[in-house]
N, CA, C and O atoms as a GROMACS GRO file, in nm:
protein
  400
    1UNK      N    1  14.422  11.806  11.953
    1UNK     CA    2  14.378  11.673  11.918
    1UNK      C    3  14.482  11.608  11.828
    1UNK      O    4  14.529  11.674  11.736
    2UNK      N    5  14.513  11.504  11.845
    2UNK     CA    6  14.627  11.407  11.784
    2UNK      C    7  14.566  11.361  11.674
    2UNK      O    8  14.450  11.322  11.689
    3UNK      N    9  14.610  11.356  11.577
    3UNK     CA   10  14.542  11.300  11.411
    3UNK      C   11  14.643  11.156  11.414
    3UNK      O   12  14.758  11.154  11.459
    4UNK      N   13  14.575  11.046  11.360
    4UNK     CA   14  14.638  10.958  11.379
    4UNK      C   15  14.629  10.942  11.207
    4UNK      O   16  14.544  10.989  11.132
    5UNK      N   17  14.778  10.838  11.165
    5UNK     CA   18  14.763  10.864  11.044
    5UNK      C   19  14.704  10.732  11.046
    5UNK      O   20  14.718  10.661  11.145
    6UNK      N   21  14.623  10.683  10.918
    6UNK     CA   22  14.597  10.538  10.906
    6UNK      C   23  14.642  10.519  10.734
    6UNK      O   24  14.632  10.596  10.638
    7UNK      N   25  14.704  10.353  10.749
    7UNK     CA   26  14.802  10.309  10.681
    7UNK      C   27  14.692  10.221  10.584
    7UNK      O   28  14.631  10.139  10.652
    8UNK      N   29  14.651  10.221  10.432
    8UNK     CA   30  14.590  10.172  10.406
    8UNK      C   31  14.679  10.050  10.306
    8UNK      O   32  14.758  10.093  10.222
    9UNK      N   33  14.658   9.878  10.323
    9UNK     CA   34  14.700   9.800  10.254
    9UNK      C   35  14.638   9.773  10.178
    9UNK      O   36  14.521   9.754  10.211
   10UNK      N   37  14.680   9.751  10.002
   10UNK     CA   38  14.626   9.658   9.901
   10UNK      C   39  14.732   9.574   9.904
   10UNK      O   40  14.854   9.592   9.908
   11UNK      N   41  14.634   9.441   9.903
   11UNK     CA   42  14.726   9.294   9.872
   11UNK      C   43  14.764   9.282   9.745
   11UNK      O   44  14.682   9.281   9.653
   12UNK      N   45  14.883   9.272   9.728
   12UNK     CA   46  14.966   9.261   9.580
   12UNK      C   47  14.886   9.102   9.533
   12UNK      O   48  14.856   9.006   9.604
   13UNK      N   49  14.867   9.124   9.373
   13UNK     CA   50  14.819   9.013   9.322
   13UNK      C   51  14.931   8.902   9.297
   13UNK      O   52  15.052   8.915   9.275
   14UNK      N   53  14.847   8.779   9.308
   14UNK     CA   54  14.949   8.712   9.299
   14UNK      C   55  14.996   8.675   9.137
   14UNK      O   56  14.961   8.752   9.048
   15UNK      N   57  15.076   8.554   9.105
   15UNK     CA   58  15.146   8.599   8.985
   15UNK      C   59  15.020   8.502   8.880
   15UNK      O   60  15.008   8.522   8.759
   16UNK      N   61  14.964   8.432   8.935
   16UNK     CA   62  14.833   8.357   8.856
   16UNK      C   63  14.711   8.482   8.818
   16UNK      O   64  14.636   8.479   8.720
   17UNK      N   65  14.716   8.583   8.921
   17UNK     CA   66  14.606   8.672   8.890
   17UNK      C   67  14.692   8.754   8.795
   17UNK      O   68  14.675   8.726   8.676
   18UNK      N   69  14.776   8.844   8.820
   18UNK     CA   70  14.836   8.886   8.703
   18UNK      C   71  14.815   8.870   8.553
   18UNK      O   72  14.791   8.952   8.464
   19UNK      N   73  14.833   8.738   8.553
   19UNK     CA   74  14.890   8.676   8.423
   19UNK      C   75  14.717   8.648   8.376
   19UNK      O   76  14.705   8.600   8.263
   20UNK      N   77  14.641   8.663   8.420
   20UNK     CA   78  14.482   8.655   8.444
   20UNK      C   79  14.380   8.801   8.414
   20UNK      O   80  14.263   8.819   8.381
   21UNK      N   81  14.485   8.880   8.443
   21UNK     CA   82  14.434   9.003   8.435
   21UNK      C   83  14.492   9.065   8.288
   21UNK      O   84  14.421   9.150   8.233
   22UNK      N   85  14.619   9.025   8.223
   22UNK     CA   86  14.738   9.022   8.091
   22UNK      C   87  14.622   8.978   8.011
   22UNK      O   88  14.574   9.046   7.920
   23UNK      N   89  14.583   8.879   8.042
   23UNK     CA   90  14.470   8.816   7.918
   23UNK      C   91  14.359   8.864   7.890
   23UNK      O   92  14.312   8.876   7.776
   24UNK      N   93  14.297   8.903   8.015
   24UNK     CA   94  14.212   9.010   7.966
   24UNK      C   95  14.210   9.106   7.915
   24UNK      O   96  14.112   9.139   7.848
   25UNK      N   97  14.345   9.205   7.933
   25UNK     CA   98  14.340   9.340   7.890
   25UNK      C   99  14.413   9.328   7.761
   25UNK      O  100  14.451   9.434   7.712
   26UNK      N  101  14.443   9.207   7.690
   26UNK     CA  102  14.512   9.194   7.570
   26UNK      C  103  14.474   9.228   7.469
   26UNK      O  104  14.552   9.275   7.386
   27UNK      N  105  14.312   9.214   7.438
   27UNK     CA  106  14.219   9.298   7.348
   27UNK      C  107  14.201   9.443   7.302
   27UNK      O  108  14.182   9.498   7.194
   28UNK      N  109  14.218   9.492   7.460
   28UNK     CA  110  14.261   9.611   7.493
   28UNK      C  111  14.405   9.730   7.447
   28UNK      O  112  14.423   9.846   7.410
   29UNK      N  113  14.479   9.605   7.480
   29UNK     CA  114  14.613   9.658   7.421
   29UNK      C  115  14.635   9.697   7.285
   29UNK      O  116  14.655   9.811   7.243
   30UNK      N  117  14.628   9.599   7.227
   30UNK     CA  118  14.600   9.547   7.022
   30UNK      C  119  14.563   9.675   6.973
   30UNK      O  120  14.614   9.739   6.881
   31UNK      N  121  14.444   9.710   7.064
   31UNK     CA  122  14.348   9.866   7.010
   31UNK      C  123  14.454   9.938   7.009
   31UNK      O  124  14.435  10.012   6.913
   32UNK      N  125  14.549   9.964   7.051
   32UNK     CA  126  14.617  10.108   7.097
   32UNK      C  127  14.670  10.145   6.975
   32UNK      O  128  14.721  10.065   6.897
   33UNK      N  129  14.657  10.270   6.957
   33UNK     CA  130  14.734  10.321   6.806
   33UNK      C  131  14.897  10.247   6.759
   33UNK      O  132  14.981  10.251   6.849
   34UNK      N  133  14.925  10.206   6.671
   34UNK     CA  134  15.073  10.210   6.617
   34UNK      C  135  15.121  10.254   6.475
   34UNK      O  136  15.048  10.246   6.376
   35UNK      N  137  15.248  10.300   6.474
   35UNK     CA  138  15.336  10.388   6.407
   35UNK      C  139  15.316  10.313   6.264
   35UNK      O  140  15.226  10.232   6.246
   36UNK      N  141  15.387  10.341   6.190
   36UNK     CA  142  15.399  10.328   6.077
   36UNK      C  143  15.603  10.254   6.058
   36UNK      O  144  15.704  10.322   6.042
   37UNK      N  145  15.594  10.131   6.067
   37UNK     CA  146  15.725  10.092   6.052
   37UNK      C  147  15.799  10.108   5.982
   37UNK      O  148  15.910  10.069   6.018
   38UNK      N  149  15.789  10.172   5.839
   38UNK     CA  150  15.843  10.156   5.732
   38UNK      C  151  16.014  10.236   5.773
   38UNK      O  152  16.116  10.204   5.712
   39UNK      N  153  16.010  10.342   5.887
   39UNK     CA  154  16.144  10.402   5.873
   39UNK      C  155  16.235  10.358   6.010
   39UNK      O  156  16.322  10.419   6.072
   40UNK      N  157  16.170  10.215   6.028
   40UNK     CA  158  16.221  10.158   6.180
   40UNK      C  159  16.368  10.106   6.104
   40UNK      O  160  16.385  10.046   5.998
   41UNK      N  161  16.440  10.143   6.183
   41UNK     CA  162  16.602  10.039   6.174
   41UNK      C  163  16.574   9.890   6.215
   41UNK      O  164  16.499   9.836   6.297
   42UNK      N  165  16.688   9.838   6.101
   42UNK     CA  166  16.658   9.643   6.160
   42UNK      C  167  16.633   9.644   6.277
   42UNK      O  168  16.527   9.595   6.318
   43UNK      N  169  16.751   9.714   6.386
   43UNK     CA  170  16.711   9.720   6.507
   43UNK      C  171  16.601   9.731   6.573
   43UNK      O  172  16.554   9.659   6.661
   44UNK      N  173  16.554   9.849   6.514
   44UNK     CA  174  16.427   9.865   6.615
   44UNK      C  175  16.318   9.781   6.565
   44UNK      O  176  16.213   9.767   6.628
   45UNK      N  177  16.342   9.721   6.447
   45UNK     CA  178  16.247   9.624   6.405
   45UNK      C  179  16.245   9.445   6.446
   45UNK      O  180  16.157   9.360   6.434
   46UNK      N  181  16.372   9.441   6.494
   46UNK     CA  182  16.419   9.297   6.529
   46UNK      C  183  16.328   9.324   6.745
   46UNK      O  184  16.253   9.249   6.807
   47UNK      N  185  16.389   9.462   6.785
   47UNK     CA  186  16.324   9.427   6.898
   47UNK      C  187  16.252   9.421   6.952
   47UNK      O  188  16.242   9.376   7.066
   48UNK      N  189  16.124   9.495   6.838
   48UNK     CA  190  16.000   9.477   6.841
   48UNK      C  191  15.907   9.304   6.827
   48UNK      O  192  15.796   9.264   6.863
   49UNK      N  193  16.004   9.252   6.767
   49UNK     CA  194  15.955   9.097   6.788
   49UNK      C  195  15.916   9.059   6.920
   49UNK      O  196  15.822   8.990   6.959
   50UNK      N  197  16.001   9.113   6.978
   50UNK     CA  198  16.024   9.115   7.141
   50UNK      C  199  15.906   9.182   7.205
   50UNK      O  200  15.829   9.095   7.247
   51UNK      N  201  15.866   9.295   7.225
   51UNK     CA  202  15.810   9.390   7.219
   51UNK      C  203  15.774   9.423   7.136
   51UNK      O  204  15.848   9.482   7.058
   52UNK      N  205  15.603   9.398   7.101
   52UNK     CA  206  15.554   9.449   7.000
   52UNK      C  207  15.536   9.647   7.002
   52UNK      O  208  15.528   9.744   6.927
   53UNK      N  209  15.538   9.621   7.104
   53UNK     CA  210  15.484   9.781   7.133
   53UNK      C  211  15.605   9.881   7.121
   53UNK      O  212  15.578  10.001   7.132
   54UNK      N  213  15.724   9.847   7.101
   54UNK     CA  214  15.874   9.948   7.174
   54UNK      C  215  15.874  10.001   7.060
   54UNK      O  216  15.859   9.923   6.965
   55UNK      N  217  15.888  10.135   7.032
   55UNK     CA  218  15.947  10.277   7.017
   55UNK      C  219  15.808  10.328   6.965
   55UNK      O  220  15.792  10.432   6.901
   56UNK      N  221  15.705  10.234   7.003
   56UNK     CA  222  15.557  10.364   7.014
   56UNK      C  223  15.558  10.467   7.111
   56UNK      O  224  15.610  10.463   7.222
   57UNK      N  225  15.467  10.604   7.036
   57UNK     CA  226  15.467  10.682   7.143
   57UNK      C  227  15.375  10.676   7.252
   57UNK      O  228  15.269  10.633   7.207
   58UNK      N  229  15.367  10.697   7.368
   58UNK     CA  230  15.267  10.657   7.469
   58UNK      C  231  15.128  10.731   7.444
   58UNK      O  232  15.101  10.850   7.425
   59UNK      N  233  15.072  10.650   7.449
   59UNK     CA  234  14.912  10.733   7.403
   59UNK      C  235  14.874  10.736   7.550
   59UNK      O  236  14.954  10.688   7.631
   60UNK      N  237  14.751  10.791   7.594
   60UNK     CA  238  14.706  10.887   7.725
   60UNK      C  239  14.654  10.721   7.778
   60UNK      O  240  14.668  10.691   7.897
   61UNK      N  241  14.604  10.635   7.694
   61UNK     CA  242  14.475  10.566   7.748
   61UNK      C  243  14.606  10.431   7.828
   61UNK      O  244  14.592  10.366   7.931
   62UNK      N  245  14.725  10.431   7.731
   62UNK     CA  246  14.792  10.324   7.754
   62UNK      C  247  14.875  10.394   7.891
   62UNK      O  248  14.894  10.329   7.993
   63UNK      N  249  14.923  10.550   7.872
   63UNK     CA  250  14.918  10.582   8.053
   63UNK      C  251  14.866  10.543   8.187
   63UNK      O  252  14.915  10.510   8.294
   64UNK      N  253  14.718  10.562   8.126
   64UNK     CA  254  14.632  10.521   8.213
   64UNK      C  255  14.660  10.350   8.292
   64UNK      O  256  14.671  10.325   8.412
   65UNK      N  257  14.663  10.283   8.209
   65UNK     CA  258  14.668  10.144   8.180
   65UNK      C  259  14.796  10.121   8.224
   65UNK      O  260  14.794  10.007   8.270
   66UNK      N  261  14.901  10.167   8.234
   66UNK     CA  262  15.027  10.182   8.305
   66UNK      C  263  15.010  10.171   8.464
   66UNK      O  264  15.034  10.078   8.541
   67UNK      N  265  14.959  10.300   8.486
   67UNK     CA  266  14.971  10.359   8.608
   67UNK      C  267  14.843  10.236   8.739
   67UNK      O  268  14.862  10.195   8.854
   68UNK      N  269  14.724  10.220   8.643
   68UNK     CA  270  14.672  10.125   8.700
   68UNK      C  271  14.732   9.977   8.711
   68UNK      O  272  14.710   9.932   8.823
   69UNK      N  273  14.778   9.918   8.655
   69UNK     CA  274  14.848   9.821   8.646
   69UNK      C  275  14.992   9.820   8.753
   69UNK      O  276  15.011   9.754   8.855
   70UNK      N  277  15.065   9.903   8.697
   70UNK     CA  278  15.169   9.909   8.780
   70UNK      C  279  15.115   9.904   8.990
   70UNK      O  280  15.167   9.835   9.078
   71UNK      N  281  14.985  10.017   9.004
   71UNK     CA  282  14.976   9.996   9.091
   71UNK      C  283  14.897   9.871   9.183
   71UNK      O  284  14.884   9.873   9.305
   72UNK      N  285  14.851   9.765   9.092
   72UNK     CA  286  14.792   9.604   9.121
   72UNK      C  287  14.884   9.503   9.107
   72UNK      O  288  14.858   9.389   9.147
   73UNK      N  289  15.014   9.537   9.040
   73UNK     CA  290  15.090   9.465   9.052
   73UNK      C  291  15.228   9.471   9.080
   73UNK      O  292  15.302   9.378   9.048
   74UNK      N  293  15.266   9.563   9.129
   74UNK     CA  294  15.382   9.654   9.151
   74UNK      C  295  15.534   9.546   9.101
   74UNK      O  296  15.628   9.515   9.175
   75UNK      N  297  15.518   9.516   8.980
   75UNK     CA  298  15.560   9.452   8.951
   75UNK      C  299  15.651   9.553   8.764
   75UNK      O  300  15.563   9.587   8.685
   76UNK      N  301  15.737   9.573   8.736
   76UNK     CA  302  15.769   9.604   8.626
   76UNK      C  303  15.756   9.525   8.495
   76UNK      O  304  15.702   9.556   8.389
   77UNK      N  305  15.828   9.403   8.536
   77UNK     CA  306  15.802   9.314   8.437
   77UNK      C  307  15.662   9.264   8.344
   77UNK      O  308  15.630   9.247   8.226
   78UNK      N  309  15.606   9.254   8.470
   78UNK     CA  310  15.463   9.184   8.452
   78UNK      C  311  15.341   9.311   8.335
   78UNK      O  312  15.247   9.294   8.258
   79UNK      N  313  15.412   9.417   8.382
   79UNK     CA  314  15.340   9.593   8.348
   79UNK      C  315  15.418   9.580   8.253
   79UNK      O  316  15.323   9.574   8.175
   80UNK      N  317  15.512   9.569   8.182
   80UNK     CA  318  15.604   9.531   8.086
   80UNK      C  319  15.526   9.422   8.004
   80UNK      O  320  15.444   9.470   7.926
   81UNK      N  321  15.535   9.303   8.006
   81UNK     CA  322  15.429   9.237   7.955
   81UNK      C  323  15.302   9.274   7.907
   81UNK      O  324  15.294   9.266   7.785
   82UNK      N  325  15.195   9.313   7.968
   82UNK     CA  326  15.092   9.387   7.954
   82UNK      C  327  15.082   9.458   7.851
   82UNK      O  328  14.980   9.452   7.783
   83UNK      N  329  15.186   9.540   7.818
   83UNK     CA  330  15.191   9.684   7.749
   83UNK      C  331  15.271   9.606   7.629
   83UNK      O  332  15.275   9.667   7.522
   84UNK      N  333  15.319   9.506   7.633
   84UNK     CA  334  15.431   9.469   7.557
   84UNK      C  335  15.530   9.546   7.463
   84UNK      O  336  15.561   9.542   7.344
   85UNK      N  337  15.582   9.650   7.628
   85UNK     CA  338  15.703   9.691   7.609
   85UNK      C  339  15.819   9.666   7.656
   85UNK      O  340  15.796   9.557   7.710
   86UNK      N  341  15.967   9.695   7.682
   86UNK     CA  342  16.037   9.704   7.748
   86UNK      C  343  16.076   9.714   7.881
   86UNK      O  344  16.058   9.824   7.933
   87UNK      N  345  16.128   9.618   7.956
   87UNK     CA  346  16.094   9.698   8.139
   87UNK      C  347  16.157   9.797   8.138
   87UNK      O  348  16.152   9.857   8.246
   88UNK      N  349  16.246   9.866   8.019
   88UNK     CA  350  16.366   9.982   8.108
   88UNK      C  351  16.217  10.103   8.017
   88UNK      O  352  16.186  10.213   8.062
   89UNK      N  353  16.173  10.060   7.932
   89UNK     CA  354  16.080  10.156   7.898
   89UNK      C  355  15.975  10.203   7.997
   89UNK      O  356  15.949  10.321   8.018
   90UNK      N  357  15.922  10.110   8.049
   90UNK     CA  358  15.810  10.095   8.123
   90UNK      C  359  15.896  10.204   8.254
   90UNK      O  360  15.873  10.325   8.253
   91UNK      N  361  15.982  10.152   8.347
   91UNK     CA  362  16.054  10.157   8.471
   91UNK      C  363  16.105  10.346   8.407
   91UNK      O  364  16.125  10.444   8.479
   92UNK      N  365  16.110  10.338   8.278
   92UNK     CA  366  16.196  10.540   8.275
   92UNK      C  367  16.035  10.580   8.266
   92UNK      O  368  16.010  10.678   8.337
   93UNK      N  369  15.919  10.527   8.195
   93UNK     CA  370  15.785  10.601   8.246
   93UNK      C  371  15.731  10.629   8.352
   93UNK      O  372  15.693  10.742   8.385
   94UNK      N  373  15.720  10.522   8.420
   94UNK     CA  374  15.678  10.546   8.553
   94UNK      C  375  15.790  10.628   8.649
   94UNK      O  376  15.747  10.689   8.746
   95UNK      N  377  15.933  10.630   8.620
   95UNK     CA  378  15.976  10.707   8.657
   95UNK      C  379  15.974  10.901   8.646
   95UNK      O  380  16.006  10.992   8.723
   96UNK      N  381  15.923  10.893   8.515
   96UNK     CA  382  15.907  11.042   8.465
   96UNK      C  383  15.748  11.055   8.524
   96UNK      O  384  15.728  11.176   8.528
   97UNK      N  385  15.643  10.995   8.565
   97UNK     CA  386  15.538  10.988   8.626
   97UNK      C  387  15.542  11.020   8.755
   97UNK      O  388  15.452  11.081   8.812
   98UNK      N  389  15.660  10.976   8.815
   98UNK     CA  390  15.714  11.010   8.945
   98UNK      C  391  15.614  10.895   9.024
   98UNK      O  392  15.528  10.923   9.108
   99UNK      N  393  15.651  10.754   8.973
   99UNK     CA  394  15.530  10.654   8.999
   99UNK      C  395  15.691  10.586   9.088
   99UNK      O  396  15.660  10.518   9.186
  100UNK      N  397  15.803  10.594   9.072
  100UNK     CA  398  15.885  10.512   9.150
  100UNK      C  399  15.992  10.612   9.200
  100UNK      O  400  16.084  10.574   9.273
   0.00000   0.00000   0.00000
């Protein structure tokens, strides 16, 4: 008997839902634990303006919140936003996730 494979599509959101879905989970985000700045370099303190979130360590829940996201919007940037981290941060997680 021949097994046929079947190909299942999710429609990528568009960039209005995205940015729709960012606002909601922004409450969400805020919650997530953060470090204690006091031994951040200007650096890492200037690019955190940018990124509030960059050189936190990844907590399990904001994984979670990664991996779902990334896969509704297969988008880095946008999952970048969200998390308000870095895309090369975001893009080496999901890479060590083995998500890309």
């Amino acid at each position: 008997m021949d097994e046929k494979s079947i190909e299942i599509i999710i429609p990528e959101a568009t960039d209005e839902e995205i940015e729709e879905l960012i606002a909601k989970a922004k409450p969400y985000i805020e919650k997530l634990p953060k470090r204690n700045t006091t031994t951040f370099t200007d650096i890492e303190l200037g690019t955190r303006k940018n990124y509030p979130k960059a050189y936190e360590f990844w907590a399990d829940k904001e994984i979670e919140i990664l991996i779902r996201a990334y896969s509704k919007f297969k988008k880095i940037d946008k999952v970048a936003k969200l998390l308000e981290r870095q895309p090369s941060a975001v893009e080496k997680r999901l890479c060590e996730l083995e998500l890309l």
